[in-house]
Backbone as CSV, one residue per row, in Angstrom:
resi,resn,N_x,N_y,N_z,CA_x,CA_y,CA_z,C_x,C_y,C_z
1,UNK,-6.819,36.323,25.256,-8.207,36.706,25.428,-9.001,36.298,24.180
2,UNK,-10.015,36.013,24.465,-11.013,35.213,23.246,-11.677,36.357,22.861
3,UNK,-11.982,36.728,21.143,-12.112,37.623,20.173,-13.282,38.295,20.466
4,UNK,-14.302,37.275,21.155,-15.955,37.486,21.973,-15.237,39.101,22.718
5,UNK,-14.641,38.543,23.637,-14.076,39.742,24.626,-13.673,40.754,24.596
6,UNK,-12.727,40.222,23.339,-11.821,41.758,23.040,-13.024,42.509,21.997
7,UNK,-13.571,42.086,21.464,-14.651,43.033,20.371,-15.515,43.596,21.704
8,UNK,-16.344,43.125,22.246,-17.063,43.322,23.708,-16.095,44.692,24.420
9,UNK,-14.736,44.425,24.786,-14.095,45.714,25.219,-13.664,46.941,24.343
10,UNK,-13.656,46.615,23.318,-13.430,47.910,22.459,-14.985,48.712,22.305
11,UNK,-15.884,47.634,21.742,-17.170,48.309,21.201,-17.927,48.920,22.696
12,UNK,-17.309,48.718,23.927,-18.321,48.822,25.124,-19.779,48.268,25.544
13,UNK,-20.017,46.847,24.803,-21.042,46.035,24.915,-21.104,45.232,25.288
14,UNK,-21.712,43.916,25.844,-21.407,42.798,26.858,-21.293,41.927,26.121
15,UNK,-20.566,40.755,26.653,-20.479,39.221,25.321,-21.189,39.182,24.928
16,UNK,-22.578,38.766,25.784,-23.471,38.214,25.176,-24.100,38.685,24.129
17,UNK,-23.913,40.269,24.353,-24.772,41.058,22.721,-23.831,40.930,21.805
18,UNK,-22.885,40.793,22.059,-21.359,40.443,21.060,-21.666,39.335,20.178
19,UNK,-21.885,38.233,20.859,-21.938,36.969,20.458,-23.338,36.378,19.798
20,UNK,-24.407,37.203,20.184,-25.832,37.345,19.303,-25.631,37.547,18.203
21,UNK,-24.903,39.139,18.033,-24.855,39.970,16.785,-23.793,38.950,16.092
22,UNK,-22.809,38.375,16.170,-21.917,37.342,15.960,-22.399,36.456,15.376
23,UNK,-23.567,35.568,15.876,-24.149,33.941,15.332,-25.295,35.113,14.557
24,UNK,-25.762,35.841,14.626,-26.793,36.293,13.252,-26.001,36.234,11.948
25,UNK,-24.891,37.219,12.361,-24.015,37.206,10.913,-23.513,36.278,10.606
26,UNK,-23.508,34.939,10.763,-22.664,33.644,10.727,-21.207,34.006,10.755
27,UNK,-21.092,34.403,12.406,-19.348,34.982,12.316,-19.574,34.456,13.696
28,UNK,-19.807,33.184,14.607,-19.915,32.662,15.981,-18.241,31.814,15.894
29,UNK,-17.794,30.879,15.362,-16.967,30.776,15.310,-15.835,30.861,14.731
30,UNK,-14.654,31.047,15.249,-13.081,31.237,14.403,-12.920,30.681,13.164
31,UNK,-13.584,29.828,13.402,-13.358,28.775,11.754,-14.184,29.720,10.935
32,UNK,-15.352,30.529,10.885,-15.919,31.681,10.195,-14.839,32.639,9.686
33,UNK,-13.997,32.998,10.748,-13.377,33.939,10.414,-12.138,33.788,9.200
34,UNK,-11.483,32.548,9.215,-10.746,31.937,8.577,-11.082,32.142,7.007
35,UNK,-10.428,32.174,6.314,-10.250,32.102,4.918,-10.163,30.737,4.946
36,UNK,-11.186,30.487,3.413,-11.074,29.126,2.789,-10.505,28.853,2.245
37,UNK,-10.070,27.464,2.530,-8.739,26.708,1.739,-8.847,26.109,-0.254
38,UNK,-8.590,26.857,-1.084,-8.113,26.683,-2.103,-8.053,25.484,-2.051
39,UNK,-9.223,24.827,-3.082,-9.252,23.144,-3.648,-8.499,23.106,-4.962
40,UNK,-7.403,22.714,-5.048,-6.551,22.519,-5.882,-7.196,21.644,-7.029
41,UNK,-7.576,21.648,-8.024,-8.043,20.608,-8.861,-7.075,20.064,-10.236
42,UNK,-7.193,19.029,-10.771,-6.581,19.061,-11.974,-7.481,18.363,-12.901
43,UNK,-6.859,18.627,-14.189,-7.608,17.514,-15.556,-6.461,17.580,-16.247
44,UNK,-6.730,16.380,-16.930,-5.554,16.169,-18.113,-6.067,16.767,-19.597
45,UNK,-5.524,17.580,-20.480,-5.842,18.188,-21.240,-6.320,17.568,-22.173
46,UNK,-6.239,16.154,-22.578,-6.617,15.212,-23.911,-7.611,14.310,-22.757
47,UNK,-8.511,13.514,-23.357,-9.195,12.118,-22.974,-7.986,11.273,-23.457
48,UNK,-8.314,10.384,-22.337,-6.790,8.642,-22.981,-5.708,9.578,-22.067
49,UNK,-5.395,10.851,-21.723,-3.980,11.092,-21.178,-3.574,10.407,-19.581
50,UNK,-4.812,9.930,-18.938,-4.509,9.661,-17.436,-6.060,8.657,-17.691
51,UNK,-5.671,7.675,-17.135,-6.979,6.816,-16.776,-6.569,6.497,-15.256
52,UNK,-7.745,6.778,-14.521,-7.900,6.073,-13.214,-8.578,4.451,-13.192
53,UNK,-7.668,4.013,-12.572,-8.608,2.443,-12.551,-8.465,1.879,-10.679
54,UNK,-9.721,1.036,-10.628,-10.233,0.764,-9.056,-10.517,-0.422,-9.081
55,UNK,-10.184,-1.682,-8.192,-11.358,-2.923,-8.164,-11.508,-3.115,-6.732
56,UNK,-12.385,-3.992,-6.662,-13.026,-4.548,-5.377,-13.380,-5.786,-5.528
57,UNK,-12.921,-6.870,-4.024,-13.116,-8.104,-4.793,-14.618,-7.671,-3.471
58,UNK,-15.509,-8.887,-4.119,-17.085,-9.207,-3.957,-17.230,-10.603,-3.408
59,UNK,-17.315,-10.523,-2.589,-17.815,-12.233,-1.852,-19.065,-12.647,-2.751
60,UNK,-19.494,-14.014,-3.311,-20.306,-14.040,-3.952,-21.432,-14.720,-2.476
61,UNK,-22.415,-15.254,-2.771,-22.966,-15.345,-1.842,-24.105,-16.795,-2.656
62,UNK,-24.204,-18.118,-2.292,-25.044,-19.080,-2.861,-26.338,-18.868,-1.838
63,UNK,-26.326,-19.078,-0.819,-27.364,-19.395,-0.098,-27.424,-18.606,1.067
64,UNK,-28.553,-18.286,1.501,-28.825,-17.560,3.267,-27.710,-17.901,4.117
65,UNK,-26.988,-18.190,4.837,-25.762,-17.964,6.229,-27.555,-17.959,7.466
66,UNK,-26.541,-18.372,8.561,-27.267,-18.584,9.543,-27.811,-17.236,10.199
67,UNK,-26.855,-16.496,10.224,-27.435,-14.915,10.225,-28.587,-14.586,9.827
68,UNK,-28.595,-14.687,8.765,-29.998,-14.630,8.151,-31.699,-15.670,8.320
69,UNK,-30.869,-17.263,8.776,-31.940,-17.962,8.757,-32.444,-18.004,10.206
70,UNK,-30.992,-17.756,11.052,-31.333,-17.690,12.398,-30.679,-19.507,13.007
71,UNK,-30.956,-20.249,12.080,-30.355,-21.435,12.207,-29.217,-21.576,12.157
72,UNK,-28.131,-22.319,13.200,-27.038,-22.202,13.299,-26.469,-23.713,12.374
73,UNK,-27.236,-24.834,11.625,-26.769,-25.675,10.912,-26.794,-25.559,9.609
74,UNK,-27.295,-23.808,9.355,-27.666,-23.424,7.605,-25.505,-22.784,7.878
75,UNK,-24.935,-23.601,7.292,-23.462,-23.120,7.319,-23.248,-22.858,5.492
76,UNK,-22.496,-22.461,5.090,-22.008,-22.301,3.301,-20.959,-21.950,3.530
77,UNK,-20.411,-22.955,2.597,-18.801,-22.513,2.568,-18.755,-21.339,1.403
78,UNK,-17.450,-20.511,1.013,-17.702,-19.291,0.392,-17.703,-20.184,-1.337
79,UNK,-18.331,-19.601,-2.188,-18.654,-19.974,-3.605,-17.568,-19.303,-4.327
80,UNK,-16.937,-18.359,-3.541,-15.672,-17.437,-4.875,-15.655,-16.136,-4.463
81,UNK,-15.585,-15.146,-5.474,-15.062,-14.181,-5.399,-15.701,-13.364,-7.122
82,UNK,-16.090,-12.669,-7.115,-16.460,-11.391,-7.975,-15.342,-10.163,-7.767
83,UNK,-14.823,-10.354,-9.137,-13.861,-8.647,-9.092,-14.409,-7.750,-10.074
84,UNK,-14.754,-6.349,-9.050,-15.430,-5.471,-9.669,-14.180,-4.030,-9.984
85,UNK,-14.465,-3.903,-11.536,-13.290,-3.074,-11.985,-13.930,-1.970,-12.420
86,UNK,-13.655,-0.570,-12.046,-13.634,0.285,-12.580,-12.679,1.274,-13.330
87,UNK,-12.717,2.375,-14.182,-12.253,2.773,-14.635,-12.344,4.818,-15.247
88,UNK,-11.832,5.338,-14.675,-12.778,6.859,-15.600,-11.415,7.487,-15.716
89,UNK,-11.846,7.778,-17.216,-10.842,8.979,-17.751,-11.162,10.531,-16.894
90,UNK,-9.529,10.951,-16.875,-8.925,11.858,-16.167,-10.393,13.353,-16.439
91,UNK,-9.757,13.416,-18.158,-10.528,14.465,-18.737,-11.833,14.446,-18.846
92,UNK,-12.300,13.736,-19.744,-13.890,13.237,-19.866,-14.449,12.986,-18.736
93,UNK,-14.573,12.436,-17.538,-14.936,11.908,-16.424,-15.758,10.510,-16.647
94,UNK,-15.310,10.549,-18.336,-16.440,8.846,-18.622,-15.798,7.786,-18.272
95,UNK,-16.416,7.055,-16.725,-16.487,6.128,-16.956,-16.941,4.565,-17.594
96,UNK,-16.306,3.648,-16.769,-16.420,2.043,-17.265,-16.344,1.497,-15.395
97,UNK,-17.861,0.360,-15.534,-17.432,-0.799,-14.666,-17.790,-1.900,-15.088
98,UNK,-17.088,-2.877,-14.523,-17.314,-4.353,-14.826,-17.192,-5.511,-13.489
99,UNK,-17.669,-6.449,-13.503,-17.477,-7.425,-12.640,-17.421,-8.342,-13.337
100,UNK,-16.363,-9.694,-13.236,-15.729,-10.518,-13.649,-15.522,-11.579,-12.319
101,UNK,-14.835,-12.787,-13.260,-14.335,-13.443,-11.966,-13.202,-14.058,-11.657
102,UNK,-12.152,-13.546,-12.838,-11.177,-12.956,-12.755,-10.235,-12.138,-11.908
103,UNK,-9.580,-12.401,-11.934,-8.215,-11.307,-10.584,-6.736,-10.976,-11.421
104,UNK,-6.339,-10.483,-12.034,-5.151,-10.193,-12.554,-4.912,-8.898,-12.986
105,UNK,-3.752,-8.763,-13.963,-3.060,-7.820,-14.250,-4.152,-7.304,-15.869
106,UNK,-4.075,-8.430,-16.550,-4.832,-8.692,-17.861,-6.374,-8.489,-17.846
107,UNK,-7.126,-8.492,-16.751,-8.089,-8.655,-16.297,-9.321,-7.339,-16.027
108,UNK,-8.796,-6.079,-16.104,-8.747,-4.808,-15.802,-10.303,-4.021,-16.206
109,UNK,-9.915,-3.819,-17.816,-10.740,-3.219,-18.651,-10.726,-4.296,-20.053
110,UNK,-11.671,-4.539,-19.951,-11.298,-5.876,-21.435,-11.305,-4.840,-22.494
111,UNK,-10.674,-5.049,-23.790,-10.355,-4.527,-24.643,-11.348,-4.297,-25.648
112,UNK,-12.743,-4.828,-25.142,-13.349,-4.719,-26.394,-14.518,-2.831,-25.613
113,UNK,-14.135,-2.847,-24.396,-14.532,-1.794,-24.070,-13.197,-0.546,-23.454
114,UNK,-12.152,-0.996,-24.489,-11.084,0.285,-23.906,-11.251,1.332,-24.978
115,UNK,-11.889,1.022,-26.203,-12.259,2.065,-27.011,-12.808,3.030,-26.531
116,UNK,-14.170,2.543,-25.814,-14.959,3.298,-25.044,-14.043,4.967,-24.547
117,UNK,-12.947,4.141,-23.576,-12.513,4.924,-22.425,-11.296,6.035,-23.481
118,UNK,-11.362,5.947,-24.882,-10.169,6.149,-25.608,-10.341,7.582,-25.992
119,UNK,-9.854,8.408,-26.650,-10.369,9.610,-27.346,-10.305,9.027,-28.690
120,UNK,-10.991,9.655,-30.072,-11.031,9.182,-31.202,-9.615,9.095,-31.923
121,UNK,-8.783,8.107,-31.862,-8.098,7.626,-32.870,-6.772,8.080,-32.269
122,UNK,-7.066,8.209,-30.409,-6.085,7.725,-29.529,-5.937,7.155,-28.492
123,UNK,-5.227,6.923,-27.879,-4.698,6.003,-26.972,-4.541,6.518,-25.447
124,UNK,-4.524,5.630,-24.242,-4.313,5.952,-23.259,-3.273,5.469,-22.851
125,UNK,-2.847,6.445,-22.338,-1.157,7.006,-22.152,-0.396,6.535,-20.645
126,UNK,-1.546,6.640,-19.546,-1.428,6.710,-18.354,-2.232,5.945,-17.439
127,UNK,-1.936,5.144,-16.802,-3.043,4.175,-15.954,-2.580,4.774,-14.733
């Protein structure tokens, strides 16, 4: 039996006043009634202890495509590729992005901005 009902038969009142008094109090559905689920969070206790890093490669784009011109003889072959890198410490939440045109392992966070992402006069520990 649905909760509408059984509150309705105990209290001696009809659903429908059940279910009024119900959506006033924001208690209409079960999922109301439910306890909320505990968002587990973490941080790393130092800056530099955990770095998150992300890329995305980027179609570069020279000229309009026919899509755009509507002309089906405006064709372009693709010009490359843009890799866009990000980066944010665990603790601090400071990030770093970059786009390059580059793709590798070496390629990431250039070094002249890993200071940036560093704590003073340490190191990151964790990628």
């Amino acid at each position: 039996m649905c909760p509408v009902h059984t509150i309705a038969q105990i209290v001696g009142r009809s659903v429908a006043t059940i279910s009024r008094v119900l959506a006033r109090l924001g208690l209409s559905s079960l999922r109301a009634l439910e306890p909320k689920k505990l968002v587990v969070r973490y941080a790393r206790q130092a800056p530099g202890e955990l770095l998150h890093m992300d890329m995305k490669k980027l179609a570069r784009i020279a000229a309009p495509d026919h899509r755009v011109t509507g002309n089906r003889r405006d064709h372009t072959r693709g010009v490359g590729w843009k890799v866009a890198y990000v980066a944010i410490d665990d603790h601090s939440r400071l990030g770093f992005a970059d786009a390059s045109g580059k793709e590798g392992l070496g390629c990431g966070v250039p070094a002249s901005h890993r200071g940036a992402l560093q704590s003073p006069g340490g190191q990151v520990s964790n990628v």
